[in-house]
Each structure stands twice: as C-alpha cells, then as structure tokens.
C-alpha positions as CSV (number, residue, x, y, z in Angstrom):
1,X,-220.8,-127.3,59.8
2,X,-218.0,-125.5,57.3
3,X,-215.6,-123.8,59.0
4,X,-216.7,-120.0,58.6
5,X,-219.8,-121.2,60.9
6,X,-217.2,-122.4,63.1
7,X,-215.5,-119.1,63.2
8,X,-218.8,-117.5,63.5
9,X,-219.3,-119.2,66.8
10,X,-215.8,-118.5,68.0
11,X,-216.7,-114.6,67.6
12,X,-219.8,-115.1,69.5
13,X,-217.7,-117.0,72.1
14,X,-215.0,-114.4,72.4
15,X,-217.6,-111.4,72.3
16,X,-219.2,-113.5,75.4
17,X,-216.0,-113.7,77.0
18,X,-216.6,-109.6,77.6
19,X,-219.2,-110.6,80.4
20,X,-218.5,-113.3,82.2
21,X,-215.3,-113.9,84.5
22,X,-216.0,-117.7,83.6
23,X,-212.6,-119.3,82.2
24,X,-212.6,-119.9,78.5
25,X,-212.5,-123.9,79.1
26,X,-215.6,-123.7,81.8
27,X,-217.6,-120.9,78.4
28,X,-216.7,-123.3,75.5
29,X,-218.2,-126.9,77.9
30,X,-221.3,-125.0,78.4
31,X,-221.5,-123.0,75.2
32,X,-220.6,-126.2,72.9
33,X,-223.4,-128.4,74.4
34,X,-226.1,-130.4,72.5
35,X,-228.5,-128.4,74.7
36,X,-227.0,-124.8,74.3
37,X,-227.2,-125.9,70.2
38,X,-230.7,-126.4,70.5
39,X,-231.8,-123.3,72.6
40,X,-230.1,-121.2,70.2
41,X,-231.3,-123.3,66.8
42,X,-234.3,-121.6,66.5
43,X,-233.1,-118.1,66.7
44,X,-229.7,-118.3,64.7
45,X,-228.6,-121.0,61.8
46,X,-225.1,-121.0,63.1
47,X,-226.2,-123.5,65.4
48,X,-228.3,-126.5,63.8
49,X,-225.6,-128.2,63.6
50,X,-222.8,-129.4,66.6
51,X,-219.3,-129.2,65.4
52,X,-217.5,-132.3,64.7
53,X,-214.2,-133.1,67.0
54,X,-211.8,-130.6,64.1
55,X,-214.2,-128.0,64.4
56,X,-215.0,-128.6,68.4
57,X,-211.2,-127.7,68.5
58,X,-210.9,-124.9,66.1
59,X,-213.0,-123.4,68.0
60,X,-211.4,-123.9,71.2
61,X,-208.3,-122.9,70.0
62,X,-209.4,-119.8,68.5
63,X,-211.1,-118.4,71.8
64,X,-209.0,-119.9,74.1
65,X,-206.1,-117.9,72.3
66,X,-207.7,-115.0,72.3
67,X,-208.5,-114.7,75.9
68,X,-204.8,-115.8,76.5
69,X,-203.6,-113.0,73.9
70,X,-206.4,-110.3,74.4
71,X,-204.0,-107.4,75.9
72,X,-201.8,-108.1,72.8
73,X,-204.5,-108.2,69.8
74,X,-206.2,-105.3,72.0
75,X,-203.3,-103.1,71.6
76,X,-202.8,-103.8,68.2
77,X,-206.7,-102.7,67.3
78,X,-205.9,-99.6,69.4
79,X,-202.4,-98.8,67.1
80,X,-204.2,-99.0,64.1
81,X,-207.5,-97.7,65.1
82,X,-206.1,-94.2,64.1
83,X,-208.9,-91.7,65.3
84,X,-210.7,-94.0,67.3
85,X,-210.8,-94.4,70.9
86,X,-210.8,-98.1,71.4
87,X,-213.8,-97.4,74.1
88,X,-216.2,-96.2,70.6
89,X,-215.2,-99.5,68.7
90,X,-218.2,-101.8,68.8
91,X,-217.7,-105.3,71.3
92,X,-218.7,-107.9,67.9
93,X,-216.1,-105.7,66.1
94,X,-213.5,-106.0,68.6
95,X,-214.3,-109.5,68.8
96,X,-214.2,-110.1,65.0
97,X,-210.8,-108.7,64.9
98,X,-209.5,-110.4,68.0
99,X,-210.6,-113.7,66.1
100,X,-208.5,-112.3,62.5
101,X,-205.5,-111.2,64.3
102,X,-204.9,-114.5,66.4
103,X,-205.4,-116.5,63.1
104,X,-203.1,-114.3,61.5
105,X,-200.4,-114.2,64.5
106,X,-200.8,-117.7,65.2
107,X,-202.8,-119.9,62.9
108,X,-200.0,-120.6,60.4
109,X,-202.1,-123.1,58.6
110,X,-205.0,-120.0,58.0
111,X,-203.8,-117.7,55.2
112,X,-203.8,-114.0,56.2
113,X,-206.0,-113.2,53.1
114,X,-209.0,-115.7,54.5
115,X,-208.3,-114.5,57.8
116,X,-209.3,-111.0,56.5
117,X,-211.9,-111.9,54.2
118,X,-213.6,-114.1,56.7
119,X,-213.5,-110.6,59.4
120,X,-214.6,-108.7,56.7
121,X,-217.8,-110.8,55.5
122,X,-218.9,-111.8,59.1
123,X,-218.9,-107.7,60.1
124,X,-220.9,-107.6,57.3
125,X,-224.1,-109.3,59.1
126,X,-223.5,-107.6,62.5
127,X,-222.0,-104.0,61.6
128,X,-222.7,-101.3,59.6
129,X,-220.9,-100.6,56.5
130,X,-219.1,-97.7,58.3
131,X,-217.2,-100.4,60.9
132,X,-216.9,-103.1,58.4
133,X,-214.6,-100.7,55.9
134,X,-213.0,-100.0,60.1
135,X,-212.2,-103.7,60.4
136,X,-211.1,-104.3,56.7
137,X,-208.5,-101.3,57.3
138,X,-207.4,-102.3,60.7
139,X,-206.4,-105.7,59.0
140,X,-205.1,-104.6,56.3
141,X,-202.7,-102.4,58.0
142,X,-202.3,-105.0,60.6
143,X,-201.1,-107.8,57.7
144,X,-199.3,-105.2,56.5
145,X,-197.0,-104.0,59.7
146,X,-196.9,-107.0,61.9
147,X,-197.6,-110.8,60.2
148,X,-194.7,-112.9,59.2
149,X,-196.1,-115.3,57.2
C-alpha cells in the first residue's frame, strides 16, 4: 500500500466519523481489520492490501487529529468557502479537506504542495469538477493565509 492509498482510507475514515458517535480509536480497530479489508476488497482497490505498522499509524494519526481538530479545520473551510454555506459543501469534500489541512497544520514532515495535490487528485474520483476547483481554492488560499511552514 503507497501512501496516497493510505490517505485515501483516512478520508473514508474521517467522512465515517460524520455518522457514528464511535470514538476514533474504537472506528480505526474495527475499520483497520483483516476482515473489514476483505468485505470491502471486492468493491474498492484501496483495500487489497492491509497497511503495514507506518501506514497503520499514518492513518491513525490523520483521523484521529482530525476528530480532535474538526471545529478548527471546520472553521477554516467555512472562512474560505466565500459564497458557500458550509451546510451545501459535499461530506467526502469536507472530509478531503479536513485530511489537507491537518497535514498542512500539523504534519510538518508532509509538504503543503503534496498536501494539496493529494486533496486535489482524490476529489477528482469522488467530486465533480465543479467542487474539486472548490477544494483546490480553499487550499490554496488556506496555504496561503494560515500555514507556517
């Protein structure tokens, strides 16, 4: 598994995180499992393979940070979601960016640039070209106004 799959998974993780009132730790043991893999092989390529340990804990770390830090990326989608209620933005979108923004704010070792382009090429297979060009502005700006590094 490269670590874009990885990500991928994290976004389906933190979009699931929308509907349940599971804790993140409890999601990822049942979401992560040899079985859960092989329910969803068939269906989705993301999931023939199990992540190894460094991937197991990407993973983790990505959506356990974003459920830690959701009010904060949430208000930073709605500041630069200029004409959009955050209500019309799509869940998987929110959840891509949620993903992008925590790397950005606090994955030091993820460059802001993949960060993006990673965002930008996984709305690609869920959204419509409309909401990807959304997302791809909305990080942009985002880089632009609030990273450090």
């Amino acid at each position: 598994m490269v670590r874009n799959t990885a990500r991928e998974i994290a976004i389906h993780l933190s979009y699931q995180l929308n509907f349940t009132r599971e804790a993140p730790e409890k999601l990822l043991e049942e979401y992560l499992s040899p079985e859960h893999f092989a329910e969803l092989a068939e269906e989705d390529e993301s999931y023939r393979e199990l992540p190894n340990p460094k991937q197991r804990q990407y993973i983790s770390r990505l959506v356990t940070g974003v459920a830690q830090h959701r009010s904060e990326l949430d208000g930073y989608i709605e500041k630069y979601a200029v004409g959009w209620k955050f209500a019309r933005i799509p869940m998987v979108a929110a959840a891509i960016m949620r993903v992008a923004m925590y790397e950005i704010l606090y994955m030091d070792d993820i460059p802001n640039g993949v960060a993006i382009n990673e965002a930008v090429e996984l709305a690609k297979k869920y959204e419509s070209d409309e909401v990807v060009k959304f997302i791809n502005g909305i990080l942009g700006t985002f880089v632009q106004k609030e990273a450090i590094h």
